[in-house]
C-alpha positions in Angstrom: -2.1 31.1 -17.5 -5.0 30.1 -19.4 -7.7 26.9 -18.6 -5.5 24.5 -20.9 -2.4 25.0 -19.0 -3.8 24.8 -15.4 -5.2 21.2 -16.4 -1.8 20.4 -17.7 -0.4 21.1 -14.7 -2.7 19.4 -12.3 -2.6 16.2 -14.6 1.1 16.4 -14.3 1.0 16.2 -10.6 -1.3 13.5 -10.3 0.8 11.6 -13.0 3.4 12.6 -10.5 2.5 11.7 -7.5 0.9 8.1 -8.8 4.4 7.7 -10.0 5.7 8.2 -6.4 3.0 5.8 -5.1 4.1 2.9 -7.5 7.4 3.7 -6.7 6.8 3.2 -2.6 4.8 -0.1 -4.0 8.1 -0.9 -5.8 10.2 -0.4 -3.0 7.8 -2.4 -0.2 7.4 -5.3 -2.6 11.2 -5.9 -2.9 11.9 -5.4 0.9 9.7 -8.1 1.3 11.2 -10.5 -1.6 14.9 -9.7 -0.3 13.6 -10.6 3.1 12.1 -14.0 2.1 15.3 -14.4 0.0 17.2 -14.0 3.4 15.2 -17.0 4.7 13.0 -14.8 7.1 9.9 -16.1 8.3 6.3 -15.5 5.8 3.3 -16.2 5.8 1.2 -16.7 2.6 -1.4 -14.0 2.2 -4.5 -16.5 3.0 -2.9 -16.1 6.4 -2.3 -12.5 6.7 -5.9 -12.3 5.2 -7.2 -14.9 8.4 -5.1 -12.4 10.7 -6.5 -8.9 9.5 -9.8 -10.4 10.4 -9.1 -11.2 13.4 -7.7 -8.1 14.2 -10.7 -6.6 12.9 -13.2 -8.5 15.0 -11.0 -7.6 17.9 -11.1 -4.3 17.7 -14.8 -3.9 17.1 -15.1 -6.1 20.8 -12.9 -3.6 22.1 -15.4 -0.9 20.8 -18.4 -2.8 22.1 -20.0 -2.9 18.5 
């Protein structure tokens, strides 16, 4: 297998595997619409954003940073 092929190949893998990535993006994104369809509690992402924070700060306290 010469130079040209072996890039081929490992392009074709990473075109691959992004593929599988948007495709688990795909997948989590309507879980969450069918969800809110269903009538199921959300938050709007400034809140999740407020929360992470949080969540953050906590565990750097709990590191003693």
């Amino acid at each position: 297998m010469d130079e040209s092929q072996k890039r081929f190949m490992v392009m074709g893998t990473e075109v691959l595997e992004k593929k599988a990535q948007l495709l688990r993006l795909r997948t989590s994104v309507l879980q969450v619409e069918r969800e809110r369809i269903a009538g199921e509690q959300t938050i709007s992402v400034a809140e999740a954003r407020r929360k992470s924070r949080e969540r953050v700060k906590l565990d750097y306290k709990d590191l003693n940073c």
